[in-house]
PyMOL Python script that loads the backbone (N, CA, C, O; Angstrom):
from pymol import cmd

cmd.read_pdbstr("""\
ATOM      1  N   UNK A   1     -16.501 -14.551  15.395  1.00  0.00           N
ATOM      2  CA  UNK A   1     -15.540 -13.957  14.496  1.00  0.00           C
ATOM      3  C   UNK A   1     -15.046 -12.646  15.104  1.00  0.00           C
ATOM      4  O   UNK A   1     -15.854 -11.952  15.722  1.00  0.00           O
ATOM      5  N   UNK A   2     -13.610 -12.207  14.954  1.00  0.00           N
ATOM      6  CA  UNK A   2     -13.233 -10.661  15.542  1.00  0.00           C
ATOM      7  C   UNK A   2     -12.932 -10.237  14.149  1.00  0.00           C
ATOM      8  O   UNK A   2     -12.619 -10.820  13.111  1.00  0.00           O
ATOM      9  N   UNK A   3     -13.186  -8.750  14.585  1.00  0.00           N
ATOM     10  CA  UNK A   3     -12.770  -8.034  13.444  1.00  0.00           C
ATOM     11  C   UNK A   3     -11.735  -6.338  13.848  1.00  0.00           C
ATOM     12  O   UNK A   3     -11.926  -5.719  14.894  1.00  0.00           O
ATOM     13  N   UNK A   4     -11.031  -6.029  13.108  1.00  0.00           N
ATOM     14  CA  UNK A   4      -9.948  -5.084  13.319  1.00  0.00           C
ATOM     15  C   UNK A   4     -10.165  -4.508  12.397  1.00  0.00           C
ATOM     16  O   UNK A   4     -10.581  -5.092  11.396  1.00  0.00           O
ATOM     17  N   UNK A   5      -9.955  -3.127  12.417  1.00  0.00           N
ATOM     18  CA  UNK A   5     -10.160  -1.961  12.564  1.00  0.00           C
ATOM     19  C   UNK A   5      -9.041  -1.611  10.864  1.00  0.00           C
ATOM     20  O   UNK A   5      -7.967  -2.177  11.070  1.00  0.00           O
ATOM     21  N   UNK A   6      -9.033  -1.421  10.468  1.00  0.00           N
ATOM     22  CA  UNK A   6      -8.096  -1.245   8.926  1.00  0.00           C
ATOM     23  C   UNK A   6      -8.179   0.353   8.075  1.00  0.00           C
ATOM     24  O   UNK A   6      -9.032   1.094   7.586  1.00  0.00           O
ATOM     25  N   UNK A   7      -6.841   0.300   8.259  1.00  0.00           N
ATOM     26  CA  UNK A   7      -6.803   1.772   7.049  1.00  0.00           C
ATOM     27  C   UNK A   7      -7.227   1.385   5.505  1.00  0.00           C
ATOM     28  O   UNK A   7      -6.686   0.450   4.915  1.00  0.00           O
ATOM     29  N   UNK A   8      -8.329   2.265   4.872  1.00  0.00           N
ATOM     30  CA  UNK A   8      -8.599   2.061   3.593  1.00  0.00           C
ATOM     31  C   UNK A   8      -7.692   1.933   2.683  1.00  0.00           C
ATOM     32  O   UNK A   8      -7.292   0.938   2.080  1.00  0.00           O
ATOM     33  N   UNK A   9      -7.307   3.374   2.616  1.00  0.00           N
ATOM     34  CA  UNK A   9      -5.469   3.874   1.904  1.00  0.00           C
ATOM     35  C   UNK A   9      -4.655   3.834   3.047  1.00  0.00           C
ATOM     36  O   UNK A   9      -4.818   4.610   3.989  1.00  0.00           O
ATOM     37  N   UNK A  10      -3.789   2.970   3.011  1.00  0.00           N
ATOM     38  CA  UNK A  10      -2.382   2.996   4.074  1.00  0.00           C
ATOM     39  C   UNK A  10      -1.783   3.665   4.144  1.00  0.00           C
ATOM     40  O   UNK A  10      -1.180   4.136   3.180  1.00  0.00           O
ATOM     41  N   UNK A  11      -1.639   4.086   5.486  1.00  0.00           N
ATOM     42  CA  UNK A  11      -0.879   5.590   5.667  1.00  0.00           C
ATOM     43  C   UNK A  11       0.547   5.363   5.262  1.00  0.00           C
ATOM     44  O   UNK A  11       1.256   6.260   5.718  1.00  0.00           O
ATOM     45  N   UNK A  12       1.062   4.680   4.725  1.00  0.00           N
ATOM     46  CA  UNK A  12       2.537   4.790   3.706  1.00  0.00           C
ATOM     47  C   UNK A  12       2.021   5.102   2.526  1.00  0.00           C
ATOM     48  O   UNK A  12       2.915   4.817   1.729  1.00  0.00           O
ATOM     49  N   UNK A  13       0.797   5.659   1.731  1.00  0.00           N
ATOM     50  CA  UNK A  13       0.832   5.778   0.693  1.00  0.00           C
ATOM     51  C   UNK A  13       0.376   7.502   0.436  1.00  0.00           C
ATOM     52  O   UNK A  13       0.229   8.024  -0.669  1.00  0.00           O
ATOM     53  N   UNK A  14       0.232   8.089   1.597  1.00  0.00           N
ATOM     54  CA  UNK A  14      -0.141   9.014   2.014  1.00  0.00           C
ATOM     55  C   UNK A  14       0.735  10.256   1.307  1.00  0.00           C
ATOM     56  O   UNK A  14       1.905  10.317   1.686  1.00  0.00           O
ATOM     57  N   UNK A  15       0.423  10.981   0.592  1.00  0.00           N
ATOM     58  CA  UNK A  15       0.931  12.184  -0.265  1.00  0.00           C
ATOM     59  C   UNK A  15       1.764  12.913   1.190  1.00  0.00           C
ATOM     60  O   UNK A  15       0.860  13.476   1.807  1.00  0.00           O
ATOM     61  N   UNK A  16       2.705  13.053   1.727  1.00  0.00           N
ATOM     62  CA  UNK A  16       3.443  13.861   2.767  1.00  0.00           C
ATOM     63  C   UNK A  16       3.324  15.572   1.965  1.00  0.00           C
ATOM     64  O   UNK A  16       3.153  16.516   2.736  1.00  0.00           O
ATOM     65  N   UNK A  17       3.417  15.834   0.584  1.00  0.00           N
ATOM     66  CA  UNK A  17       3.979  16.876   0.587  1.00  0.00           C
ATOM     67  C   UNK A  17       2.683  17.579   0.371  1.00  0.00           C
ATOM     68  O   UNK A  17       2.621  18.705  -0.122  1.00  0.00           O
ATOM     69  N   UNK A  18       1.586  16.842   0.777  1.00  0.00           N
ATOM     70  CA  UNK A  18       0.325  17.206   0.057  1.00  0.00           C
ATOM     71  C   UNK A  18      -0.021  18.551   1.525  1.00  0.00           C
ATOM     72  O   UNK A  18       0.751  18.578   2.483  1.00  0.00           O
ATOM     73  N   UNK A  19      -1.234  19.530   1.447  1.00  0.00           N
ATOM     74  CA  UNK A  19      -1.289  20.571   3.159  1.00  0.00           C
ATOM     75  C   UNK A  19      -1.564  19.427   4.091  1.00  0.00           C
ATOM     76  O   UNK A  19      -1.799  18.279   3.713  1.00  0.00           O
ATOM     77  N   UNK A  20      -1.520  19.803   5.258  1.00  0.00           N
ATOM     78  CA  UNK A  20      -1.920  18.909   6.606  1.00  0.00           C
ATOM     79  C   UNK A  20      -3.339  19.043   6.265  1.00  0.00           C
ATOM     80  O   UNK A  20      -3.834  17.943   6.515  1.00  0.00           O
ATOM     81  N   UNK A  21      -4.379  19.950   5.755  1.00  0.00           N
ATOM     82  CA  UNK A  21      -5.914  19.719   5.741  1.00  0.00           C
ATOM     83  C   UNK A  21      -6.260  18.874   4.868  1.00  0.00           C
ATOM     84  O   UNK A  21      -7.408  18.440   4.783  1.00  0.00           O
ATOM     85  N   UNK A  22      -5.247  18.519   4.065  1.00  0.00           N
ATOM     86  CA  UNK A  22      -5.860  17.726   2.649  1.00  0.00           C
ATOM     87  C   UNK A  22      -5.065  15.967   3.678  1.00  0.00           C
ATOM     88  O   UNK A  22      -5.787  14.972   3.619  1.00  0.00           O
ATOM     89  N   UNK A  23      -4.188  15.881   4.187  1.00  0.00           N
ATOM     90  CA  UNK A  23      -3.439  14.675   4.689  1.00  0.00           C
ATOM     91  C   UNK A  23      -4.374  14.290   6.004  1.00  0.00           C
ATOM     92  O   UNK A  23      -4.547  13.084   6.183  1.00  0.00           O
ATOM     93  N   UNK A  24      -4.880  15.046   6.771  1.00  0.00           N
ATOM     94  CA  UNK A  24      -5.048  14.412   7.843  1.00  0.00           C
ATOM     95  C   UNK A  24      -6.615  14.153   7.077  1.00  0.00           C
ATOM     96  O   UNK A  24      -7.219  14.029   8.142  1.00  0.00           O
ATOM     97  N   UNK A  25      -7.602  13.998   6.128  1.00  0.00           N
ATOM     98  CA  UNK A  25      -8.346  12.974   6.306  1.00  0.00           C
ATOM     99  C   UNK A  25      -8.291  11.464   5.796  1.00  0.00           C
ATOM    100  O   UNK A  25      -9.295  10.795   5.548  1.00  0.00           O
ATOM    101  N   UNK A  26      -6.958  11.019   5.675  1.00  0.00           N
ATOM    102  CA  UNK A  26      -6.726  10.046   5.737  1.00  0.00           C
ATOM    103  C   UNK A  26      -6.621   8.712   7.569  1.00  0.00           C
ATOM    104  O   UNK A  26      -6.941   7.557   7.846  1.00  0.00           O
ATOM    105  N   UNK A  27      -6.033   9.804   8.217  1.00  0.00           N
ATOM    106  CA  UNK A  27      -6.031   9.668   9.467  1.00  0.00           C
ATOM    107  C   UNK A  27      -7.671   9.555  10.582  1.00  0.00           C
ATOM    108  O   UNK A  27      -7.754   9.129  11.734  1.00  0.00           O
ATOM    109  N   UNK A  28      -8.813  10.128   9.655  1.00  0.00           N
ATOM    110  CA  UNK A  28     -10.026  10.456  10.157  1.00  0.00           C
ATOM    111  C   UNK A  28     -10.899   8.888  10.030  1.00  0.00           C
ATOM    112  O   UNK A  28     -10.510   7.865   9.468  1.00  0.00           O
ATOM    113  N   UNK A  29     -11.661   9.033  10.462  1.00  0.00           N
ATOM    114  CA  UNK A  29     -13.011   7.734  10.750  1.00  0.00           C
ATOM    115  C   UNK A  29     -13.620   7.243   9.219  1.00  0.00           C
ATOM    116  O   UNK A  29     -14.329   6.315   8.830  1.00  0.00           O
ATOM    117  N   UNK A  30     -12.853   8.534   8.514  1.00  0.00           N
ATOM    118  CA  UNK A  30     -13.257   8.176   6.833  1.00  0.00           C
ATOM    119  C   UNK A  30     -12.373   6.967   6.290  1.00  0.00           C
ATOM    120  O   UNK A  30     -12.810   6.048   5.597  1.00  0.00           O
ATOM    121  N   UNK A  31     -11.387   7.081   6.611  1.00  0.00           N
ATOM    122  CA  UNK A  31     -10.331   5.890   5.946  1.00  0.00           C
ATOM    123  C   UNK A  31     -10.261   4.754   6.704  1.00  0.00           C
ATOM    124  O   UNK A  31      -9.265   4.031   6.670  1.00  0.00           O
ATOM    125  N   UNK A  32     -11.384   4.479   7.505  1.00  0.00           N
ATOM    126  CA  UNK A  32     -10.935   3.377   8.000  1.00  0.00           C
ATOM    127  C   UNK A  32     -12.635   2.581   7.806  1.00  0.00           C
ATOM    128  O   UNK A  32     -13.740   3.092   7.621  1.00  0.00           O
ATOM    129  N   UNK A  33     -12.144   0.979   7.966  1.00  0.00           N
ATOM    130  CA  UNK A  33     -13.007  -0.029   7.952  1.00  0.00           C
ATOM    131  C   UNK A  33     -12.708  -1.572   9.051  1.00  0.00           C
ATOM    132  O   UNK A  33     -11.628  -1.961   9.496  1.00  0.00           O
ATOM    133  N   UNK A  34     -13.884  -2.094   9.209  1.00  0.00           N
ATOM    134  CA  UNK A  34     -13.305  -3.238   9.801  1.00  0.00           C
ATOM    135  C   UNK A  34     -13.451  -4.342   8.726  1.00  0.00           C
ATOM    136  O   UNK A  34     -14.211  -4.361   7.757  1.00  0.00           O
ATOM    137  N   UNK A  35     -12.371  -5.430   9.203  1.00  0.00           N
ATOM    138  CA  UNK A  35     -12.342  -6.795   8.219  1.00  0.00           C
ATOM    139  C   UNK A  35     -12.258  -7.195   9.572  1.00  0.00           C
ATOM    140  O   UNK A  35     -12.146  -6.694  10.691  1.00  0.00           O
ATOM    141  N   UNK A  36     -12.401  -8.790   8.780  1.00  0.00           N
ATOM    142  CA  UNK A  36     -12.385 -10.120   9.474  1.00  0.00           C
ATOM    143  C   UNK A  36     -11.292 -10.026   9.788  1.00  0.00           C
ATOM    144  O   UNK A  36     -10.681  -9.217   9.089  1.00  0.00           O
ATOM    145  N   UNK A  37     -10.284 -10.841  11.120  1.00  0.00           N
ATOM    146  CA  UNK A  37      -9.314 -10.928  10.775  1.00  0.00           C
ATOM    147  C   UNK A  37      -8.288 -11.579  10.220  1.00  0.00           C
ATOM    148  O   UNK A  37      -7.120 -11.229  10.389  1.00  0.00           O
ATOM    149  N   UNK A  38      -8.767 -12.926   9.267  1.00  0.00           N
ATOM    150  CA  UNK A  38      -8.391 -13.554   8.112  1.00  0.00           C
ATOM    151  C   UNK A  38      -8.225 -12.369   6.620  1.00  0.00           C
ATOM    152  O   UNK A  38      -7.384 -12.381   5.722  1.00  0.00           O
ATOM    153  N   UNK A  39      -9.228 -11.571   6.819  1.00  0.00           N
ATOM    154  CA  UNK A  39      -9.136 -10.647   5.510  1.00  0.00           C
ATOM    155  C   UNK A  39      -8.574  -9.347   5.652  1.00  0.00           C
ATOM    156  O   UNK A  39      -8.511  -8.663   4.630  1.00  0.00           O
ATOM    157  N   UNK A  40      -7.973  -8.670   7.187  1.00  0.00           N
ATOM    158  CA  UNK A  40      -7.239  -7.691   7.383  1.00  0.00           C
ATOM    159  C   UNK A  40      -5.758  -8.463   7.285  1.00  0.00           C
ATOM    160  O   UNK A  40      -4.987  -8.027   6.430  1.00  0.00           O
ATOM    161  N   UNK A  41      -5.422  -9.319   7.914  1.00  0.00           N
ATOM    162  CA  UNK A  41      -4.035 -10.720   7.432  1.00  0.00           C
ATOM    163  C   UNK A  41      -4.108 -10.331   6.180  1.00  0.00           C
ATOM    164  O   UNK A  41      -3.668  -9.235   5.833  1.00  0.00           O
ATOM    165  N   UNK A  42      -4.427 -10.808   5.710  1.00  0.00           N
ATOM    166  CA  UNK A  42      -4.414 -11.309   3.647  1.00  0.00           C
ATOM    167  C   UNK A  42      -4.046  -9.672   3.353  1.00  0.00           C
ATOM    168  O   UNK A  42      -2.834  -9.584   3.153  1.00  0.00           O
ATOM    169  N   UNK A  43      -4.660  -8.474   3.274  1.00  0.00           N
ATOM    170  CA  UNK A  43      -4.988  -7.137   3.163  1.00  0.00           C
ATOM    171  C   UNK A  43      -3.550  -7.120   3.159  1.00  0.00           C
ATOM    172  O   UNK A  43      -2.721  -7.247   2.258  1.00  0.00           O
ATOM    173  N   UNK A  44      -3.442  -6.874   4.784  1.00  0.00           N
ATOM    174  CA  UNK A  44      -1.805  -6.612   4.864  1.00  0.00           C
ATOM    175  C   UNK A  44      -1.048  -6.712   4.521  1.00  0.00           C
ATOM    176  O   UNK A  44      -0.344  -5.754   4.201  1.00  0.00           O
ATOM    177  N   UNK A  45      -0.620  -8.254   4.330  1.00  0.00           N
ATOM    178  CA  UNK A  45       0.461  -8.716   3.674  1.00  0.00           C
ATOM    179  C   UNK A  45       0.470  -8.244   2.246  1.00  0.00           C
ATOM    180  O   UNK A  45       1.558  -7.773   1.916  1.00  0.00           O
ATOM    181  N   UNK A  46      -0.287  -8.246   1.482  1.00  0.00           N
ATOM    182  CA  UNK A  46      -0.055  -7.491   0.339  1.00  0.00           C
ATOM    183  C   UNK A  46      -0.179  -6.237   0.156  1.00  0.00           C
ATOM    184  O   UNK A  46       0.106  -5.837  -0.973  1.00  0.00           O
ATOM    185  N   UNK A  47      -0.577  -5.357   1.048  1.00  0.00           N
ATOM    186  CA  UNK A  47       0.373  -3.997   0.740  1.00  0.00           C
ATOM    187  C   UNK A  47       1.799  -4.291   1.553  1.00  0.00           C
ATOM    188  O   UNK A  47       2.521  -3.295   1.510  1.00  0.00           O
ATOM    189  N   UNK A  48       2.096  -4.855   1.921  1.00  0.00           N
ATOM    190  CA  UNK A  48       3.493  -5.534   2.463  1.00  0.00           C
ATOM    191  C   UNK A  48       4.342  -5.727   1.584  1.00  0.00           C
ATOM    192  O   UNK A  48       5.489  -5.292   1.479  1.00  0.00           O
ATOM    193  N   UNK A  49       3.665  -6.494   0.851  1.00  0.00           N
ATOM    194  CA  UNK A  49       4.878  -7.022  -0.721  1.00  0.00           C
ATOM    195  C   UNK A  49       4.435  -5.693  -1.673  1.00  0.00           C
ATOM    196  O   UNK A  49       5.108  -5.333  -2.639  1.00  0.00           O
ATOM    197  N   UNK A  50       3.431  -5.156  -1.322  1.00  0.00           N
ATOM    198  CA  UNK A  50       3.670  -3.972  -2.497  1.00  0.00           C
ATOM    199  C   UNK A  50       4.761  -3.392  -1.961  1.00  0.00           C
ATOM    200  O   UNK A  50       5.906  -3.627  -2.348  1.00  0.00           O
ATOM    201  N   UNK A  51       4.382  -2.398  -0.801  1.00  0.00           N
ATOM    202  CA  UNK A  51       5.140  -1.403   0.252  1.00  0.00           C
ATOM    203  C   UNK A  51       6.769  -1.863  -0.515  1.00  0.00           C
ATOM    204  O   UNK A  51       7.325  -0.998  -1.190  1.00  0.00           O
ATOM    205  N   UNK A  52       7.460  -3.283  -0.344  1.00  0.00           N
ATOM    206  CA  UNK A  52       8.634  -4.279  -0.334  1.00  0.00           C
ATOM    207  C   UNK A  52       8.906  -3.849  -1.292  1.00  0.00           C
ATOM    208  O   UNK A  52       9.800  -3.007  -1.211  1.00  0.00           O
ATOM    209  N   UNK A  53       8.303  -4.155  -2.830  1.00  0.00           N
ATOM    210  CA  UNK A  53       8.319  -3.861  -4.348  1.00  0.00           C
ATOM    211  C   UNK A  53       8.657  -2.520  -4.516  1.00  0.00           C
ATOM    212  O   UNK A  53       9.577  -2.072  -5.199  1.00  0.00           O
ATOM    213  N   UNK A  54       7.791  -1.873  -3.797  1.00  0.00           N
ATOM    214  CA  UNK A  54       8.147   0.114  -4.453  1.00  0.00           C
ATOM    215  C   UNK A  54       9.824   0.108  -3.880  1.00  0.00           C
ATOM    216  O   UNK A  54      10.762   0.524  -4.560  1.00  0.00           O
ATOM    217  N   UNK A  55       9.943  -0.427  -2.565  1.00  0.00           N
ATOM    218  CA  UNK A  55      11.769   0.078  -2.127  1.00  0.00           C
ATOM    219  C   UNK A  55      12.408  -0.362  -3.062  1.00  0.00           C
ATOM    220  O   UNK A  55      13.114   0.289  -3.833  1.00  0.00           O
ATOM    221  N   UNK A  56      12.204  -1.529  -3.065  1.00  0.00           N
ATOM    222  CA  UNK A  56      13.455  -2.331  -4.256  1.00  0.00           C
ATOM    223  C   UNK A  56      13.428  -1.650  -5.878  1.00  0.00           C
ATOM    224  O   UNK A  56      14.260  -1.845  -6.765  1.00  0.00           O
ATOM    225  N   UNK A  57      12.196  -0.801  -5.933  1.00  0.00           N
ATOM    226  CA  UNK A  57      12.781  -0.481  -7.463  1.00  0.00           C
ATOM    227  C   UNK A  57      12.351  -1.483  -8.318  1.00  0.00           C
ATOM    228  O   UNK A  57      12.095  -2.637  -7.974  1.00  0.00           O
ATOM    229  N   UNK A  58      12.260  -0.941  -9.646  1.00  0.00           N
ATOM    230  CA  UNK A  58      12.344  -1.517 -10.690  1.00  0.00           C
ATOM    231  C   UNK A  58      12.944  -3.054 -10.875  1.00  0.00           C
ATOM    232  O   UNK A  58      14.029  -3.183 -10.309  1.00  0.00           O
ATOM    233  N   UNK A  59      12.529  -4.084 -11.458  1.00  0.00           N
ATOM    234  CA  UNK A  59      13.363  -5.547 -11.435  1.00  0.00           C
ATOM    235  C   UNK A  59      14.176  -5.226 -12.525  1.00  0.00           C
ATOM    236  O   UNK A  59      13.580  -4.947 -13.565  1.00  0.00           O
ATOM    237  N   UNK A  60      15.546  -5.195 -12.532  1.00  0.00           N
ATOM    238  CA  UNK A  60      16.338  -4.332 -13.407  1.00  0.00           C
ATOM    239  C   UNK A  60      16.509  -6.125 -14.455  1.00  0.00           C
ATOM    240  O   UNK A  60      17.279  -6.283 -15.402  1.00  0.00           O
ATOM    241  N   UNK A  61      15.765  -6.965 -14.011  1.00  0.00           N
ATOM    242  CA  UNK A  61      15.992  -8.522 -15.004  1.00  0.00           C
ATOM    243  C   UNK A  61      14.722  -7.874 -16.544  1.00  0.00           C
ATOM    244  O   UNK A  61      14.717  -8.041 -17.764  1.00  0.00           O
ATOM    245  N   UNK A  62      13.859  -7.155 -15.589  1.00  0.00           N
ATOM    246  CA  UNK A  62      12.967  -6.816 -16.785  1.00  0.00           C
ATOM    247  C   UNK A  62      12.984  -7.044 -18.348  1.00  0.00           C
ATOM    248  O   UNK A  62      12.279  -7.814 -18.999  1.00  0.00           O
ATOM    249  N   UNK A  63      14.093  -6.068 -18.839  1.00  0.00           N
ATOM    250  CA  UNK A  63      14.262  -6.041 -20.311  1.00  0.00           C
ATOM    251  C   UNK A  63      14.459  -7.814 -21.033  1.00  0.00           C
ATOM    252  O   UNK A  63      13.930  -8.285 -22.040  1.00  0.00           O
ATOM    253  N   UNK A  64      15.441  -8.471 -20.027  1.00  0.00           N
ATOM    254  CA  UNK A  64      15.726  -9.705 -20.264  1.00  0.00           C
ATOM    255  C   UNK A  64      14.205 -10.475 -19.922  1.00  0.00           C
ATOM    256  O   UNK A  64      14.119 -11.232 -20.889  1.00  0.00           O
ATOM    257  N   UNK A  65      13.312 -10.639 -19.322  1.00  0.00           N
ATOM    258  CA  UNK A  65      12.276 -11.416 -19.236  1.00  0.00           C
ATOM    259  C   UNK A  65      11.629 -11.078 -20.602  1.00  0.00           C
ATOM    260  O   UNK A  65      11.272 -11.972 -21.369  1.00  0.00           O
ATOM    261  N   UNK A  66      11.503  -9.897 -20.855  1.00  0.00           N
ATOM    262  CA  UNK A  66      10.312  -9.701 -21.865  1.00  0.00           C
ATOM    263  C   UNK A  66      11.514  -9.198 -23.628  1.00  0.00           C
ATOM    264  O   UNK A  66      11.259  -8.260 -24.383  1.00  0.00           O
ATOM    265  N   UNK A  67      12.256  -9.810 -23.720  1.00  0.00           N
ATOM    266  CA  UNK A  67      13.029  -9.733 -24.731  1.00  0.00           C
ATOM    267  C   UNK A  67      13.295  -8.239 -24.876  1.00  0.00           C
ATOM    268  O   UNK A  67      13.861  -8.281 -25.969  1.00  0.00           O
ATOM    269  N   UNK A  68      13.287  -7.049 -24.571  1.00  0.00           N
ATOM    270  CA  UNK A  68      13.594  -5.850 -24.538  1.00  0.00           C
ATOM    271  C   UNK A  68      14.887  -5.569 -24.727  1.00  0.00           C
ATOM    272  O   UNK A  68      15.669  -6.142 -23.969  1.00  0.00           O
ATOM    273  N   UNK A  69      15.393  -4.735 -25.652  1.00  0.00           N
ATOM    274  CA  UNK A  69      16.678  -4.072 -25.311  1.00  0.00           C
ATOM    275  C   UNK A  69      16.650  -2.401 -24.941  1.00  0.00           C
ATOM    276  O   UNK A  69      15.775  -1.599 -25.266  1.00  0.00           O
ATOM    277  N   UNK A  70      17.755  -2.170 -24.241  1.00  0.00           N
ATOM    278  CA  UNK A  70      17.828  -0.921 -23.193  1.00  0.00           C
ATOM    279  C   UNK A  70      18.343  -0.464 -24.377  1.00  0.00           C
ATOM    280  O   UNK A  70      18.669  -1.064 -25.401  1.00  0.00           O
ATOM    281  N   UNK A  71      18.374   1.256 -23.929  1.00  0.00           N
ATOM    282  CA  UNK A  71      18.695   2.451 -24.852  1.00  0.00           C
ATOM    283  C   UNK A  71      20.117   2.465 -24.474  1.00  0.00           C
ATOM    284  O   UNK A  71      20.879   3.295 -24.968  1.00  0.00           O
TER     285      UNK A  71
END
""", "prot")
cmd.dss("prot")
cmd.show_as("cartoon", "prot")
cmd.util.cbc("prot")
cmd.orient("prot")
């Protein structure tokens, strides 16, 4: 089996406006783990479709799926 090396919290989720002493231990030996690499695959891809989800915004079909009306 191989295994790769994985960010805990993904550095796209990383507070930027937060100091560089509080940001870079995300970058440190602390945030990271190894997976299989069937379970760093799988991992990925779904902060992938998250990562995908946050750009696109809101599903503006929302109100209409769940019977809602807008203000």
């Amino acid at each position: 089996m191989e295994w790769e090396a994985d960010h805990i919290v993904p550095l796209w989720k990383v507070d930027r406006s937060l100091p560089w002493d509080e940001q870079i231990r995300f970058w440190s030996i602390d945030n990271l783990q190894t997976l299989c690499r069937p379970c760093h695959k799988a991992k990925s891809a779904r902060e992938a479709a998250e990562r995908a989800a946050l750009k696109r915004g809101p599903d503006p079909q929302l109100p209409i799926l769940f019977n809602l009306t807008t203000a």
